[in-house]
C-alpha positions as CSV (number, residue, x, y, z in Angstrom):
1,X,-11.4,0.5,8.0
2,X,-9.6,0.3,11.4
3,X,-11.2,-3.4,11.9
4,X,-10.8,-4.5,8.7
5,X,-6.8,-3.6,8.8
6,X,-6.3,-5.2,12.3
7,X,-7.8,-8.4,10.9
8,X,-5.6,-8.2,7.7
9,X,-2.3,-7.9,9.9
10,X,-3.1,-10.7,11.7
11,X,-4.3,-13.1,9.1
12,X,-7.7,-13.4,10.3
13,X,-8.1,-12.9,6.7
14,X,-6.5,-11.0,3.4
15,X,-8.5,-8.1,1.2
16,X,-7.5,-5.7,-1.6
17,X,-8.4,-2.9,-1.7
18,X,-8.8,-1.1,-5.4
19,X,-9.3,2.5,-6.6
20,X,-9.4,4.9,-9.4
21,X,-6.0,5.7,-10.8
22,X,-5.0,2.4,-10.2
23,X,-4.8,3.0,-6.7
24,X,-4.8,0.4,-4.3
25,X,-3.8,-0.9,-0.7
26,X,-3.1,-4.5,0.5
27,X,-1.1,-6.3,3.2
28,X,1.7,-8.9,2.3
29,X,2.1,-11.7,4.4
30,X,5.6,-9.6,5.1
31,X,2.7,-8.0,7.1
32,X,4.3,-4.7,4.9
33,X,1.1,-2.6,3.6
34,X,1.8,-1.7,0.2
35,X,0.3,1.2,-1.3
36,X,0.4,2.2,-5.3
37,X,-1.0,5.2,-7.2
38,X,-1.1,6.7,-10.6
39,X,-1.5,10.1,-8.7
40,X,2.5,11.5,-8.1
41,X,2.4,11.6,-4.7
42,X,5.1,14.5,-3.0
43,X,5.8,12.6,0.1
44,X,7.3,15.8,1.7
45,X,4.1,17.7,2.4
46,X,2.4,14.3,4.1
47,X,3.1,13.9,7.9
48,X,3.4,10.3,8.9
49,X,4.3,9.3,12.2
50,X,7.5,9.2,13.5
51,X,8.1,5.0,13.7
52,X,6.7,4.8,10.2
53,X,9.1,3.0,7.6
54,X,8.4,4.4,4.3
55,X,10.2,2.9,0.9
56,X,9.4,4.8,-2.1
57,X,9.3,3.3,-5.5
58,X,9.2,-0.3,-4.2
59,X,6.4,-2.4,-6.4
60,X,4.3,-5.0,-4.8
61,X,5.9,-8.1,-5.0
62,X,1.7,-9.5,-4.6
63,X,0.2,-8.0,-8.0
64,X,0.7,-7.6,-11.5
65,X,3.0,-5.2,-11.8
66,X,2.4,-4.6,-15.7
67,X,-0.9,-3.1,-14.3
68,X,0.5,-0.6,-12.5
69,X,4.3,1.1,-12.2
70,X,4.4,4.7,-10.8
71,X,4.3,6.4,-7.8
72,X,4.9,3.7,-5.3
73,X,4.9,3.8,-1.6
């Protein structure tokens, strides 16, 4: 997963990856990683490290986002 994200960030090539829930993750050529959820996600109980720029409730400006509206990271 490590490889695959390095590559992503520097547009050796672009993936999306999907889950249940309507989960996914994908990388913007903003190079911003955009994750979405179904799941209510309670950001205070996650650690993340300290550098880390987090904006909640911020849609994907990539997909559909009829498909999917809640719990955005």
């Amino acid at each position: 997963m490590n490889i695959l994200i390095r590559a992503c960030l520097r547009g050796e090539f672009s993936c999306f990856f999907k889950g249940s829930k309507e989960t996914y993750l994908h990388f913007g050529y903003d190079y911003y990683m955009y994750f979405g959820s179904q799941i209510n996600l309670d950001l205070n109980k996650i650690k993340f490290p300290e550098k880390i720029f987090i904006e909640e409730n911020f849609p994907s400006p990539y997909m559909d986002i009829k498909r999917s509206n809640k719990a955005w990271l």
